[in-house]
C-alpha positions as CSV (number, residue, x, y, z in Angstrom):
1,X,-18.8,25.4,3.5
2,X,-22.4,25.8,3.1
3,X,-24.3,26.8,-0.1
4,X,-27.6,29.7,0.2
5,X,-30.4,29.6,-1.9
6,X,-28.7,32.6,-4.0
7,X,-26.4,30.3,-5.1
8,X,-23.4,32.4,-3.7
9,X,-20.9,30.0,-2.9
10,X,-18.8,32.1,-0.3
11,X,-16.4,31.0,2.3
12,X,-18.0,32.6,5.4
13,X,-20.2,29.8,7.1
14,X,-23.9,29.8,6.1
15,X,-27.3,28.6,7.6
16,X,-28.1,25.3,7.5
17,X,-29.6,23.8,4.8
18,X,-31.3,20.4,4.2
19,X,-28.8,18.0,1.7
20,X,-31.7,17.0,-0.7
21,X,-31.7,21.0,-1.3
22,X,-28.3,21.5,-2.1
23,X,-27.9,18.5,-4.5
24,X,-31.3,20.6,-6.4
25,X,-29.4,23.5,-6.4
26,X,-26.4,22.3,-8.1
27,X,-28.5,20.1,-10.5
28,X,-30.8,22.9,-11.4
29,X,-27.5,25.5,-12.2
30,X,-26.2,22.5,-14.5
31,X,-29.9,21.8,-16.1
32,X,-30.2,25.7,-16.9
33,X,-26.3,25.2,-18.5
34,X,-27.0,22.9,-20.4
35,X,-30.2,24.2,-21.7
36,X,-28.5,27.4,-22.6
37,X,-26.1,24.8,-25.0
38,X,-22.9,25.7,-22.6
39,X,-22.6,22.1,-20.7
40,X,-19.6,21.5,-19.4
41,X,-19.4,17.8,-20.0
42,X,-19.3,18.7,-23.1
43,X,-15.8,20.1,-22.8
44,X,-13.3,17.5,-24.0
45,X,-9.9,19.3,-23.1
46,X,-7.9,22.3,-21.4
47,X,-4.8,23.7,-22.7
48,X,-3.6,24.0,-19.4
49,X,-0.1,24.5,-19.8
50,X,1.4,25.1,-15.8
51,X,0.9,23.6,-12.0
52,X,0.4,25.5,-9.2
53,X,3.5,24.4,-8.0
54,X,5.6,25.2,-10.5
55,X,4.7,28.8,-10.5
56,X,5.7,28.8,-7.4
57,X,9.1,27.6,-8.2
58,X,9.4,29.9,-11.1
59,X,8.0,32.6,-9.8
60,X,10.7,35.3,-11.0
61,X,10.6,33.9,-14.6
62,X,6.2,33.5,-14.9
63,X,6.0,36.8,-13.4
64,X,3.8,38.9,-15.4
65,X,4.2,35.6,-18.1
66,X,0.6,34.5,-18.8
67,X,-0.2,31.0,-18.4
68,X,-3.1,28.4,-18.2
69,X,-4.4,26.2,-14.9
70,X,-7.1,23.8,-14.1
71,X,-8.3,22.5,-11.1
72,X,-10.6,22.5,-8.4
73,X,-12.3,25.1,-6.5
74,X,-11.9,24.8,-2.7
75,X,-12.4,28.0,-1.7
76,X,-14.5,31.2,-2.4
77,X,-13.8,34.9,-1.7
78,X,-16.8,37.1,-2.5
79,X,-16.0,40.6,-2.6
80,X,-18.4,41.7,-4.8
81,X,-16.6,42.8,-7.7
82,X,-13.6,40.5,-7.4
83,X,-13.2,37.4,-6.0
84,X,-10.8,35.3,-5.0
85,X,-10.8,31.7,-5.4
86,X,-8.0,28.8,-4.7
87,X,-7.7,26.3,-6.8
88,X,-6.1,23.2,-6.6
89,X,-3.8,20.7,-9.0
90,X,-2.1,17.2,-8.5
91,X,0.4,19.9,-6.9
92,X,-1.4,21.7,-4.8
93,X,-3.1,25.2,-4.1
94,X,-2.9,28.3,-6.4
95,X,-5.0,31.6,-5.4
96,X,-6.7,33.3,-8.4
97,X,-7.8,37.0,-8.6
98,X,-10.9,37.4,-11.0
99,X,-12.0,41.1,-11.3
100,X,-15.5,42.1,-13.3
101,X,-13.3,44.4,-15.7
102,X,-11.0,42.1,-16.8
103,X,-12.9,38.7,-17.3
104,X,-15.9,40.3,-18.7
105,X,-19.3,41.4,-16.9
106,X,-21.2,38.3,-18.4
107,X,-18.3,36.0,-17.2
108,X,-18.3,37.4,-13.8
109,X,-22.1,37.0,-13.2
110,X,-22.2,33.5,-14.6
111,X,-19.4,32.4,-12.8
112,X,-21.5,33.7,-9.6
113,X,-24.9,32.2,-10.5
114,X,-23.3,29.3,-11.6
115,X,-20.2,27.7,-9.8
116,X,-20.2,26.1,-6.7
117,X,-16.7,24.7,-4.3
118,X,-15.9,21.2,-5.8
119,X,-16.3,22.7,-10.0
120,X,-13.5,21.8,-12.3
121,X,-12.1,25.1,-13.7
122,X,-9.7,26.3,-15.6
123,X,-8.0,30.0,-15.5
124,X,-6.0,31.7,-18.0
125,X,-4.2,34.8,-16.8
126,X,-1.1,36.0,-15.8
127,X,0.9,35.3,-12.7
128,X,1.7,38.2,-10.2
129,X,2.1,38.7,-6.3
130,X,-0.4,40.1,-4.3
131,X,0.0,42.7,-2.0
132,X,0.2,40.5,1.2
133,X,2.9,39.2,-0.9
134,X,1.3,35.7,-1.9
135,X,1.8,34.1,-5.4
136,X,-1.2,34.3,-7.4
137,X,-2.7,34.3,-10.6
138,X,-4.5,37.2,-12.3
139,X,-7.6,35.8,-14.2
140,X,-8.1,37.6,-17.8
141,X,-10.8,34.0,-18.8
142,X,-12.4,31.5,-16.8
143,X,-14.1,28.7,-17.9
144,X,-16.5,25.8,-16.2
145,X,-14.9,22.4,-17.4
146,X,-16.9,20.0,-14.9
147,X,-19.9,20.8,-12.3
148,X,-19.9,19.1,-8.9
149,X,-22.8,18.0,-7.8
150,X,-22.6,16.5,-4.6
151,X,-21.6,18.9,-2.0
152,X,-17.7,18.7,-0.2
153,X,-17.3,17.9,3.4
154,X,-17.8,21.0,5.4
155,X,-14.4,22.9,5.3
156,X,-13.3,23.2,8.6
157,X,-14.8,19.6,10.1
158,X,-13.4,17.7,6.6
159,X,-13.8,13.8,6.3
160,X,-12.2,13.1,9.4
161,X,-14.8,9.6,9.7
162,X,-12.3,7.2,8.8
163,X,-14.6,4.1,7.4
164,X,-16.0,7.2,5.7
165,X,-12.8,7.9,3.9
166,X,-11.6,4.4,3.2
167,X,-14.7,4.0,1.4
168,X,-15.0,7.6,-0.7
169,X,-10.8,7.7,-0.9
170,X,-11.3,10.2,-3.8
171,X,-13.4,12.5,-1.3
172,X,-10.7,11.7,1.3
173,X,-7.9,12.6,-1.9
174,X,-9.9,16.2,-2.4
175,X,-9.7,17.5,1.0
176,X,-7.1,15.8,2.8
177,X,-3.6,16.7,0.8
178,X,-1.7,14.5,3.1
179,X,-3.6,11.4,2.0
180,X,-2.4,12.1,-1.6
181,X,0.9,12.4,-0.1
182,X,1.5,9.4,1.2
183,X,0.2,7.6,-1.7
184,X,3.0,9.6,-4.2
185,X,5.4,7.8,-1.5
186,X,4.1,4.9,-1.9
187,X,4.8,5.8,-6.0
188,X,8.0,6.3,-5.2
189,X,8.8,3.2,-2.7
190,X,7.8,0.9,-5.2
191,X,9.5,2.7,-8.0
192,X,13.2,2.7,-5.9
193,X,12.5,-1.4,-5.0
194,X,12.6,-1.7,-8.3
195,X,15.6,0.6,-9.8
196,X,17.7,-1.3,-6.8
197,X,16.7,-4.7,-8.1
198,X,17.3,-3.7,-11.8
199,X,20.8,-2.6,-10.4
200,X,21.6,-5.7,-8.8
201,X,21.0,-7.8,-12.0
202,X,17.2,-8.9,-11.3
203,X,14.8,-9.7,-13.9
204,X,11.5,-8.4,-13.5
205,X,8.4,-11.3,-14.6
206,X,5.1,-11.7,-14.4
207,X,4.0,-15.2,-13.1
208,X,0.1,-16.6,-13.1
209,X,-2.9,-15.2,-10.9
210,X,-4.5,-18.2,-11.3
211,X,-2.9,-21.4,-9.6
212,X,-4.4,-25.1,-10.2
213,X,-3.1,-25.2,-6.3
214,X,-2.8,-23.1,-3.5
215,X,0.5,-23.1,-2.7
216,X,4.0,-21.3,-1.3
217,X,2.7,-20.2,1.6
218,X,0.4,-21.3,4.3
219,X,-2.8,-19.0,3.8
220,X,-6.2,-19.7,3.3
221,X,-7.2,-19.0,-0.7
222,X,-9.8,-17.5,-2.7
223,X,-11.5,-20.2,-4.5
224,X,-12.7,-19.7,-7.9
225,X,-14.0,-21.8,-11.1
226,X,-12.7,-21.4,-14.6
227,X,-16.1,-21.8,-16.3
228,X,-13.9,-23.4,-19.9
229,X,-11.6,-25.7,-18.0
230,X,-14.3,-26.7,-15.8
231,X,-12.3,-26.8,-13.1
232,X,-11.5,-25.0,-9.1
233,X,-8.6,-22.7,-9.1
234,X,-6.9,-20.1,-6.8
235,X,-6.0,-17.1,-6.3
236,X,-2.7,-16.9,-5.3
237,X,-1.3,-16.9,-1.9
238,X,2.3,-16.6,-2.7
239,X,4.4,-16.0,-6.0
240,X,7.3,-18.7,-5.0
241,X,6.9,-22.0,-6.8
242,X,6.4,-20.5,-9.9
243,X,9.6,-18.0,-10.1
244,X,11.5,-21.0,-8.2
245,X,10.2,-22.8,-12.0
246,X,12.3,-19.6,-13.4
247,X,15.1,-20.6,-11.5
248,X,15.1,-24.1,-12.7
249,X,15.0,-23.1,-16.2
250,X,18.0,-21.1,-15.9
251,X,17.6,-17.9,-14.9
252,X,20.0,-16.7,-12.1
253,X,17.9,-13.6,-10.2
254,X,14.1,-13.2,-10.7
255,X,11.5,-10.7,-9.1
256,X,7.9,-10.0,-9.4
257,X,5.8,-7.2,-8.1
258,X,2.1,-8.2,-7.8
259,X,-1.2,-8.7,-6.2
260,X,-1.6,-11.7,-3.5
261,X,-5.0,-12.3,-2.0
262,X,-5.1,-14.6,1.1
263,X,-8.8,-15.5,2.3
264,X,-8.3,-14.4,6.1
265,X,-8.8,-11.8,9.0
266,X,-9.0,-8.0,8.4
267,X,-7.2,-5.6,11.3
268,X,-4.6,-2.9,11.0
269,X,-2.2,-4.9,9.3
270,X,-3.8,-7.3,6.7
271,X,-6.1,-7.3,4.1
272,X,-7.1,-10.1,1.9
273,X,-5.2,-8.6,-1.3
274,X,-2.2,-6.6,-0.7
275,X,1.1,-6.7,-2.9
276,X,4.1,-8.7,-2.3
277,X,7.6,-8.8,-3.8
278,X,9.4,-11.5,-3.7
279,X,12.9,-12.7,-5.4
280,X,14.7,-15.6,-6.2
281,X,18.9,-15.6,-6.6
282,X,20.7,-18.3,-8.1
283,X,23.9,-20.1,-5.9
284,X,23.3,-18.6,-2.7
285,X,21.7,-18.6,0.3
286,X,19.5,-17.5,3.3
287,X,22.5,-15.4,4.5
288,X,22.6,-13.3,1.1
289,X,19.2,-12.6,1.3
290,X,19.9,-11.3,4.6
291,X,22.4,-9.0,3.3
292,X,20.1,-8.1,0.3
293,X,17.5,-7.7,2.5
294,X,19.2,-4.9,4.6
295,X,20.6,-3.2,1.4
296,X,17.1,-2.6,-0.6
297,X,15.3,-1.4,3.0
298,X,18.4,1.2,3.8
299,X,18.4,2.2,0.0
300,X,14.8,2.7,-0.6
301,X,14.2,4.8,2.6
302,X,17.5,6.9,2.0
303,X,16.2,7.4,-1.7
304,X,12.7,8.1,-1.0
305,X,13.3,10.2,2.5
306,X,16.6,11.5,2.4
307,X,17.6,9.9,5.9
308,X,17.7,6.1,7.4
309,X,16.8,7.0,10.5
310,X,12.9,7.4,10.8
311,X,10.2,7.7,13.2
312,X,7.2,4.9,13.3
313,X,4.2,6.4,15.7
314,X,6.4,7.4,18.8
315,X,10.1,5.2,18.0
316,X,12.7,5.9,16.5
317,X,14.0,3.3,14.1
318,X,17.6,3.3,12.4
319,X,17.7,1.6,9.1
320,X,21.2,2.7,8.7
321,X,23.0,0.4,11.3
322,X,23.7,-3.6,11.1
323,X,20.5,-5.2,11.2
324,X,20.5,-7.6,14.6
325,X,20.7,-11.2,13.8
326,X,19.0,-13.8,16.2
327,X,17.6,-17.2,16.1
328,X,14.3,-18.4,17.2
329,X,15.2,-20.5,19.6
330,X,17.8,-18.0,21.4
331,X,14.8,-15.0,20.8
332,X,12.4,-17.4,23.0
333,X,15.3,-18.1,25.8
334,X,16.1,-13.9,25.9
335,X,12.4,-13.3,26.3
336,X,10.7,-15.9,27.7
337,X,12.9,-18.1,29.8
338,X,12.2,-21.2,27.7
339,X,15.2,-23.2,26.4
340,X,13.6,-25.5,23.6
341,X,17.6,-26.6,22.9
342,X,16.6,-28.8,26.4
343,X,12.7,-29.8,25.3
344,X,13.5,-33.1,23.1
345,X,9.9,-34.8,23.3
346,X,6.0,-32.9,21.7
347,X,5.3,-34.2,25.5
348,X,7.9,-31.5,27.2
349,X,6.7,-28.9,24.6
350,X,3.3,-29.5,25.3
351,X,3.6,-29.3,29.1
352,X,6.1,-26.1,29.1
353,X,2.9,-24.2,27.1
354,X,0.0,-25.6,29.6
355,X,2.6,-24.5,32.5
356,X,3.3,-20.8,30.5
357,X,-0.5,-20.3,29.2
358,X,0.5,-21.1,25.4
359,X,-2.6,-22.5,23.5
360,X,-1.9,-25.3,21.0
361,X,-3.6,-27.5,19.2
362,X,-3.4,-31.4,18.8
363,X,-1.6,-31.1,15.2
364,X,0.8,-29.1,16.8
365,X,4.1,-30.2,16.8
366,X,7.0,-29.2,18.6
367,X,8.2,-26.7,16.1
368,X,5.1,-25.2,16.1
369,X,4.7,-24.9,20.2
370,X,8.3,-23.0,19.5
371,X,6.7,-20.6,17.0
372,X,3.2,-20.2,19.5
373,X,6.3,-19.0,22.2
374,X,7.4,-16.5,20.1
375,X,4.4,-15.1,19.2
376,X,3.5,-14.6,23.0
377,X,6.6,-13.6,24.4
378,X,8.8,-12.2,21.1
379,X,7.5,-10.8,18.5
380,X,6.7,-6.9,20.3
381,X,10.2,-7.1,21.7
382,X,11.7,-6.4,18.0
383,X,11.5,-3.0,17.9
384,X,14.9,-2.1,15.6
385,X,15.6,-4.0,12.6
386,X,15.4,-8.0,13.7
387,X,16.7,-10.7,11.4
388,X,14.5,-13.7,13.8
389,X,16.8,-16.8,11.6
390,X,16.8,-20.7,12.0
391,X,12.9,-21.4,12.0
392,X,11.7,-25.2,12.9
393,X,11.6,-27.6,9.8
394,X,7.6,-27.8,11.3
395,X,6.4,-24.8,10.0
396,X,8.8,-24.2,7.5
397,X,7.6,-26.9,4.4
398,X,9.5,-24.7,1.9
399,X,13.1,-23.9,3.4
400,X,16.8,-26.1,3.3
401,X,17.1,-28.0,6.3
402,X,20.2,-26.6,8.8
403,X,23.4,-29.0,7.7
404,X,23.7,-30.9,11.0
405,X,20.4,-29.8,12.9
406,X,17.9,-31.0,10.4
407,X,14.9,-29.8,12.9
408,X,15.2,-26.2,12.1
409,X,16.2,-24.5,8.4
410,X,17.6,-21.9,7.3
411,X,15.1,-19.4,7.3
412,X,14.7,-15.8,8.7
413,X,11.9,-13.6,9.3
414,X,13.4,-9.7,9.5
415,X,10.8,-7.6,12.4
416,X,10.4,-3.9,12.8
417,X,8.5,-2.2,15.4
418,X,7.4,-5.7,16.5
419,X,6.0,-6.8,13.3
420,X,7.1,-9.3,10.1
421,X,8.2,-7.3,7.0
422,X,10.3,-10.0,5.2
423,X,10.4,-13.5,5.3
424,X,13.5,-15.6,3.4
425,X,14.9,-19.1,3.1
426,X,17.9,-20.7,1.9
427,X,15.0,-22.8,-0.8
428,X,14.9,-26.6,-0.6
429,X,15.8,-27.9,-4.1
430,X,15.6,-31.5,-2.9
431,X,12.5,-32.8,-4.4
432,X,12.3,-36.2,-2.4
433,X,12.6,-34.2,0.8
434,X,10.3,-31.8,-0.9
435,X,8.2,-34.4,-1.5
436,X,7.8,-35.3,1.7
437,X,6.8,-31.9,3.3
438,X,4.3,-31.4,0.9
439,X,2.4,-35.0,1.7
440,X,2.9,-34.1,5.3
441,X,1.5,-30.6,4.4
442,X,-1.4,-32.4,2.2
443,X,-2.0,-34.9,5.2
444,X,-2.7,-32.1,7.9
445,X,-5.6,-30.0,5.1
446,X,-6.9,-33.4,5.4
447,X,-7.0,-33.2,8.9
448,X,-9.2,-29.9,8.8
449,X,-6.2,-27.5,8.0
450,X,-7.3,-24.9,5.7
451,X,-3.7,-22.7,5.6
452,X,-2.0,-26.2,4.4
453,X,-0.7,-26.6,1.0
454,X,-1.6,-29.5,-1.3
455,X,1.0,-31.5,-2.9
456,X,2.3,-29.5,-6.0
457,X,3.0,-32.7,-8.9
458,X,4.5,-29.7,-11.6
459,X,6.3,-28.3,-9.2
460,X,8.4,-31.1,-8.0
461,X,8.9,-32.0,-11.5
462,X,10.6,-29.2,-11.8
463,X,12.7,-29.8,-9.0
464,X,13.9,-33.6,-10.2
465,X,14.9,-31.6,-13.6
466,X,17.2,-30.0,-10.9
467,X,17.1,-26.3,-9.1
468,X,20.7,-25.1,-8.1
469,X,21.3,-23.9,-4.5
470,X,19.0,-20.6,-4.3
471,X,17.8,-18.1,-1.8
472,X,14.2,-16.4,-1.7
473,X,12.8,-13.3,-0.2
474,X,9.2,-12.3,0.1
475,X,9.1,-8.8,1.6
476,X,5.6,-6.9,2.1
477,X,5.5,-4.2,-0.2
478,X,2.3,-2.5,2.6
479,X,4.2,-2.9,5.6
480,X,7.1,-1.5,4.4
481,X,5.2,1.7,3.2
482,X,3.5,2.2,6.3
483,X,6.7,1.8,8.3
484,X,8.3,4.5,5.4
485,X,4.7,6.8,5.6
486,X,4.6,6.6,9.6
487,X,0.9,4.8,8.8
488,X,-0.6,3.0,11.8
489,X,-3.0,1.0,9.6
490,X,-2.8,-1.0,5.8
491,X,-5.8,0.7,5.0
492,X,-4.2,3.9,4.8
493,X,-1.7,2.8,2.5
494,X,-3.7,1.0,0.0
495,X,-6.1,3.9,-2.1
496,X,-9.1,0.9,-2.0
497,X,-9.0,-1.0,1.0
498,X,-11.4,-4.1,0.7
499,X,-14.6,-3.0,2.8
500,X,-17.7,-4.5,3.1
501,X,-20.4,-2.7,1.4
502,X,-23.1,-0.7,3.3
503,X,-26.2,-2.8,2.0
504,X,-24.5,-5.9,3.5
């Protein structure tokens, strides 16, 4: 859609013209409003009383009823003496008929000379069909309630640039209606995850931004300085030691909805802040949060879509069946041919990865060769719903220990479509074996490892004051909306993806 120097805005294509003489355009029709004392910034309200959707829903009962509707002008029919105009609402399009005789000469010729496609407007008039048969409304007053003075994409390329869009979303929001779309799901998502946790008994709290130490998960932080204090602190990484405090003092099921920022890589599935649930339940264990797990996923996409069986990019995924349970160490057998049940010594683990093309690293331990395994040869395998359980004590500092195989715990990561969605212990609650992961932990960021925690003094206080036995769930809250949206990247679930600016 281009604009002439008659300052027609029409929908038939017009010729070129250069930008800086468009933006003029609209800034000289707004300069020669507001000198005439009729700016529409001035305008502090609309009595709009109607969506476009809803008269379509109504239809038979607003027909002939009149009615008031703002919104924004994408489109412009020039006929002359009439035009027709759509408009569009948080709902979605209306057409409009405005005739000369019934909004007035002087309204009709100002509305020409002065509107252009992206005003705010608002119509009062009554609703009727056309004779092609489409709902519509029949204008009887218009009035300017905003100008636009930066020109829309051109209507039939849109903002199809995609950097472009992440960084304008409320461009992308104007002319792509599927982008607002996915974001009312994502409304909706979060608003089930919590009406099923509120019907299970949970407790919704709100837990510090700010942590003295970066803890409860291993992640690189965001470092800050409290100016008063005088003092480093963190943004946080993970919301589990303090609702595992809650848990000690005595309440039985906690959640918490909220921002996490982890000071790492950018691609299709991360971004340094992004929301997390996670959950804490009193007397039980790793295998209820399994079957919690599986419950809020099949709940929240049967709420929100109707179905449990969805499509992500070109698979179909059921929600609605068990959920496959297997361990690590049985996943890396299946798919890579590697028994770690036979590899006792870090020597065996190390030479099985040189022999399979694994890369470690010297801190490595045995565990973590196991993990580096499934990584390689796993992770794309678990396409349906995956509970991967039983991860190695190594890189699990947080989890119970297995009763009777004390090198793995009682841990479980569930994968869909090859990727991690949630991630769950049974918690440790043993504060001198807690101890002891966090120095170990603490003794490896001393080694140069920046994703290590630091020993936590408060929170193994808390622990010696004593925690009962308690399972934990960290699902997230991204993921699971793109997997629900059919989104092949974060950034097109989150409306302000962190980007770095243009002058950098």
């Amino acid at each position: 859609m281009s604009e002439n120097k008659n300052e027609q805005p029409v929908q038939d294509a017009q010729p070129e013209q250069d930008l800086s003489e468009l933006l003029q355009i609209r800034r000289d029709k707004l300069a020669r409003l507001q000198a005439e004392g009729r700016d529409p910034f001035t305008i502090t309200t609309c009595p709009r009383d109607h969506y476009a959707q809803e008269i379509r829903d109504n239809f038979e009962a607003l027909e002939n009823q009149d009615v008031c509707i703002a919104g924004r002008v994408m489109s412009w029919r020039d006929m002359g003496k009439a035009s027709f105009i759509d408009l569009h609402d948080k709902t979605g399009r209306m057409q409009v008929y405005i005739k000369i005789d019934q909004v007035g000469e002087d309204a009709y010729t100002e509305m020409k000379k002065s509107w252009d496609l992206g005003d705010i407007a608002a119509v009062y008039g009554y609703v009727f069909k056309t004779r092609r048969g489409e709902i519509s409304v029949h204008a009887t007053k218009i009035e300017l309630l905003s100008k636009s003075l930066l020109p829309l994409p051109e209507k039939f390329h849109g903002l199809k640039d995609t950097d472009l869009r992440y960084r304008q979303r409320y461009v992308d929001l104007i002319v792509n209606p599927e982008v607002k779309d996915t974001f009312v799901r994502r409304s909706q998502i979060v608003t089930e995850i919590r009406n099923f946790l509120n019907g299970e008994g949970f407790l919704e709290v709100e837990t510090p931004v700010l942590h003295p130490i970066a803890g409860g998960a291993s992640a690189r932080p965001f470092i800050t300085h409290h100016n008063t204090l005088d003092m480093d602190m963190y943004l946080r990484i993970a919301l589990e030691l303090y609702l595992k405090r809650l848990i000690v003092g005595g309440f039985d099921k906690v959640y918490e909805l909220g921002r996490t920022f982890r000071n790492e890589g950018m691609d299709t599935r991360h971004n340094p802040e992004f929301t997390m649930l996670e959950l804490y339940q009193a007397f039980t264990d790793y295998n209820g949060m399994m079957d919690i797990t599986e419950r809020l996923i099949r709940t929240v996409a049967q709420k929100v879509l109707g179905t449990t069986v969805i499509t992500y990019g070109d698979v179909e995924i059921d929600l609605g069946k068990p959920f496959e349970r297997i361990s690590m160490v049985d996943a890396v057998k299946k798919y890579a041919g590697v028994d770690f049940d036979a590899i006792e010594t870090l020597e065996e683990a190390r030479a099985i990865a040189k022999e399979r093309h694994v890369q470690y690293e010297e801190r490595h331990k045995k565990g973590d060769i196991l993990n580096l395994f499934f990584d390689e040869f796993c992770e794309d395998k678990l396409i349906q719903p995956t509970f991967l359980m039983n991860h190695p004590v190594d890189i699990s500092p947080l989890a119970k220990k297995m009763p009777g195989n004390p090198a793995y715990t009682e841990r479980f990561e569930l994968f869909i479509v090859g990727r991690e969605h949630a991630n769950a212990f049974s918690e440790l609650n043993d504060p001198i074996d807690q101890r002891q992961r966090f120095e170990a932990q603490a003794a490896l960021k001393a080694a140069g490892d920046d994703e290590a925690c630091d020993v936590d003094e408060d929170f193994l206080t808390a622990l010696e004051y004593g925690m009962p036995p308690t399972g934990g769930l960290g699902i997230g809250v991204d993921r699971l909306v793109m997997l629900l949206t059919n989104a092949a990247s974060i950034r097109d679930v989150l409306l302000f993806p962190t980007m770095k600016p243009l002058d950098k």
